[in-house]
N, C-alpha and C positions, 0 to 999 in steps of 0.2 A: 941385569938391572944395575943402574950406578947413578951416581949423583946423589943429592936431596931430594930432590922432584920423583923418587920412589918410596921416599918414604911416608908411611899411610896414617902410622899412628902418631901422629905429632902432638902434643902436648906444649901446654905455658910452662915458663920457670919465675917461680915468683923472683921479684926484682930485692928481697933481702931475704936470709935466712929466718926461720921464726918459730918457737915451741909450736906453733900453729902446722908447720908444715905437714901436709899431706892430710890435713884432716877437714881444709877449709880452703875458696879462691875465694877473695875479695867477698868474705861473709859468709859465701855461699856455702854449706856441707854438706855429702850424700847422705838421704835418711833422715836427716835434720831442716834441711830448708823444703819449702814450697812455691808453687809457684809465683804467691803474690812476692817471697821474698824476691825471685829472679826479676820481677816484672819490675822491683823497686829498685833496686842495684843496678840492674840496664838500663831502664829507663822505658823499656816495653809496654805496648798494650795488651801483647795478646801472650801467654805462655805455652808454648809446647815444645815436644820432642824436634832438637833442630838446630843449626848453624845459626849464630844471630853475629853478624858482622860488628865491627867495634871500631868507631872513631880512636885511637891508640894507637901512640907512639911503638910500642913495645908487642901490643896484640893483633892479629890480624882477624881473628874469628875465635868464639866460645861453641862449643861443640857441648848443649847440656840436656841429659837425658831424664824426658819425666815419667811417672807410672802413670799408667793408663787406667788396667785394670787390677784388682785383687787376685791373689793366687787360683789359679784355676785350672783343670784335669787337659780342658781341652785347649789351653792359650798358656803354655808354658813359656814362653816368653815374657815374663816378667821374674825378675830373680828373686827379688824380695813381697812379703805381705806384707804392703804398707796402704794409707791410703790414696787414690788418683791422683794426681799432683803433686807425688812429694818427689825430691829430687834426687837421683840415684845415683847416677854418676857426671864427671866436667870433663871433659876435653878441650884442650887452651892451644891455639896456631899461634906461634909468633911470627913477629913480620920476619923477613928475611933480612940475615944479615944482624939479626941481634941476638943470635945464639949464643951464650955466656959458656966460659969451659965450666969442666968438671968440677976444677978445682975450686969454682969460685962458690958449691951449692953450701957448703961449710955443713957437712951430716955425716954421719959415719956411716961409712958403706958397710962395713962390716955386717950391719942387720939387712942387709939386699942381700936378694939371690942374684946372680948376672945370667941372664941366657941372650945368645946369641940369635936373631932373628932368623927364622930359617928362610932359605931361598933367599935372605941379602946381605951376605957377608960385609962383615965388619961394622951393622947394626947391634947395637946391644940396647937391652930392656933390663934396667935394674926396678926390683921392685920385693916391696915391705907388706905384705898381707897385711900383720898387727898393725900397718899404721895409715893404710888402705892410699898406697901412696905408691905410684909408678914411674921413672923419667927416661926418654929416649937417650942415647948417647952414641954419636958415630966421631973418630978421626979428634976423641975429644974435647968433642961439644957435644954440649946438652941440646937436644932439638925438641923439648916438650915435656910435659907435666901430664898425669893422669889422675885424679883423685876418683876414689870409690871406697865401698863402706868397709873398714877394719873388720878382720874378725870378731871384733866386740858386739859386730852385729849379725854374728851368724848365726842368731837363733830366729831372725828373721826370714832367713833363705826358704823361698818355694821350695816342698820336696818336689824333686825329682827337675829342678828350674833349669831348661835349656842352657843357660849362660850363666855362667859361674864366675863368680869374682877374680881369683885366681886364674884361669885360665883366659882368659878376655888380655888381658895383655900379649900372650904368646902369641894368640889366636887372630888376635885384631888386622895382619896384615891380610888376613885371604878373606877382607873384605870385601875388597874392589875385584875385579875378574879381568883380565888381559885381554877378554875376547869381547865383542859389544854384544850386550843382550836385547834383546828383540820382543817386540808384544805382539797382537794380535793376526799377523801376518797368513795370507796365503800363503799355503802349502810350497807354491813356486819361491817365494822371496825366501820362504825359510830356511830352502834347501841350498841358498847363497851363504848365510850363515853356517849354516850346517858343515857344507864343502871344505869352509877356511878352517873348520875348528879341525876335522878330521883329518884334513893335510897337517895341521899341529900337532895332531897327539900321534900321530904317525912317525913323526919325528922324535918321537919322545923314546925311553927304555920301556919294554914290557909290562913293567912293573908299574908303569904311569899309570892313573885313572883320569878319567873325562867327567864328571859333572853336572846332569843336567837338571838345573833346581827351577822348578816351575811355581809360580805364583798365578790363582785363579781372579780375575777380577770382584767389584763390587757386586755385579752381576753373576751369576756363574752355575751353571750345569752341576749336577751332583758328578767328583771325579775328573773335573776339567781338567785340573791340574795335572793330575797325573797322568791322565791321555796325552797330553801335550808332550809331554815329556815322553811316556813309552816312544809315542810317534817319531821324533826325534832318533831316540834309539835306537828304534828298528829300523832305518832310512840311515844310518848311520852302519848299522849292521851289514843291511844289506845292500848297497850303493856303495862301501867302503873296504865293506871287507873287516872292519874292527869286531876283535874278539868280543864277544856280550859280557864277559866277565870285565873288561876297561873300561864299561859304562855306568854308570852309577845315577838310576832316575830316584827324586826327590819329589815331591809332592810338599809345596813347604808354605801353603796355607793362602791368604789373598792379601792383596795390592790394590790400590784402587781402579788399575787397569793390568787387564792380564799382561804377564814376563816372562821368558824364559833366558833364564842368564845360563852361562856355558863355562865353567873353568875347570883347569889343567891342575893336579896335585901328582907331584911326587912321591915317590915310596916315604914313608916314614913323616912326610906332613900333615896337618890339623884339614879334615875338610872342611868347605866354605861356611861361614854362619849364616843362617838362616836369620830373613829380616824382614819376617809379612809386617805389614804397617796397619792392619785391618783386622779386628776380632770378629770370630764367625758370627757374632749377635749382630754386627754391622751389615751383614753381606744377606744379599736377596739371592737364595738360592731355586733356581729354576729346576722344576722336576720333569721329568720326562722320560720315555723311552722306545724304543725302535729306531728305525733306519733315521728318522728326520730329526732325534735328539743324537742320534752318533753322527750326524753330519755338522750337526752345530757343533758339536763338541771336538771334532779335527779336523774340518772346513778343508779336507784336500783340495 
């Protein structure tokens, strides 16, 4: 990996220092704002979890995430118990070419911790829990801004919430996946995907793991997900010869059209986060069973 164009979590830098920083972008605070605030600040109709493009000199895209649901046993993916709509966290893309140095962010580093992004050397992530306040930095320059909510808000925190404040920075790059992932395919097309991944991880040390995190559609068989995924495995097993221990299936909840993404981790890196977009109260689940509900449900 090299250049900018790898790196994932890119964040705004506000354009002056301010007691403000890290607690607020342009009004907006995790925890504190809602969506009408976002709709009035952009200038939006509609509000949701999502990219919203930005006429700006200095911004290229707002990256702002909203809650959906309240905390819940089976939808842990929501960090906090707040209500539907409120704002959690901002991710700010500057344009290229306007990344301001280090020195120019005028804050004491002293209160950041610095870690090195793993898998992209000479990425660093400084970042302040108490002040819920994150910034990229490569060669530097500053390439981004993170806000999310201070510890002052952690009596909010879902127990046992998939995504934790704190770790969401480290974590964020094994967003994207190097391999393309694929939906609802015959068994023959998948086994193109399949083929390229397994010549990759073949190439890798022993100690690499493979990845296969399956999303069930809006529709969806009780266990799609995770068929999908075995099936994968085992075609992967035996067609390739990979130890079953370098496979890793996931079952990781629904999408509005079935996925199965594919990624490669390292010894000693964060596995992928999980990012169904669909709570099971949304999804029509189909019941069935025999020969003609396990054919729907791995379509060799």
């Amino acid at each position: 990996m090299s250049g900018k164009a790898i790196v994932i979590f890119l964040f705004l830098l506000l354009s002056t220092a301010s007691p403000a920083l890290g607690k607020e972008w342009r009004g907006l605070a995790p925890l504190r704002s809602t969506c009408e605030d976002v709709k009035r600040i952009l200038g939006i109709e509609k509000c949701e979890t999502g990219d919203y493009i930005l006429k700006d000199e200095e911004v290229v895209s707002v990256h702002i995430s909203i809650s959906k649901h309240p905390c819940d046993d089976k939808w842990p993916y929501e960090s906090y118990n707040v209500p539907p709509g409120t704002v959690t966290d901002i991710i700010v893309t500057p344009r290229p070419g306007k990344y301001p140095r280090l020195t120019d962010l005028g804050i004491d580093l002293r209160k950041y911790e610095k870690a090195e992004v793993r898998d992209t050397p000479g990425y660093f992530i400084y970042d302040s829990k108490a002040d819920g306040f994150s910034f990229n930095e490569h060669d530097g320059e500053v390439i981004g801004l993170n806000y999310f909510p201070s510890t002052d808000y952690d009596y909010l925190l879902c127990p046992g919430a998939a995504r934790k404040v704190a770790e969401e920075a480290i974590r964020s790059y094994s967003r994207r996946t190097p391999y393309p992932g694929y939906g609802d395919l015959a068994f023959d097309e998948e086994k193109k995907y399949l083929d390229d991944f397994a010549l990759k991880l073949r190439r890798e040390e022993p100690e690499t793991r493979g990845y296969i995190i399956a999303y069930a559609g809006r529709r969806a068989h009780t266990g799609e997900a995770q068929a999908r995924a075995e099936r994968a495995k085992n075609y992967l097993v035996c067609a390739h010869g990979l130890a079953p221990a370098r496979l890793v299936t996931v079952d990781a909840g629904y999408r509005e059209e079935l996925t199965v993404e594919l990624y490669i981790r390292r010894k000693g890196s964060p596995p992928p986060l999980l990012e169904p977009t669909l709570h099971p109260s949304e999804v029509q689940i189909i019941h069935g069973n025999g020969k003609k509900a396990s054919a729907r449900v791995l379509r060799p």
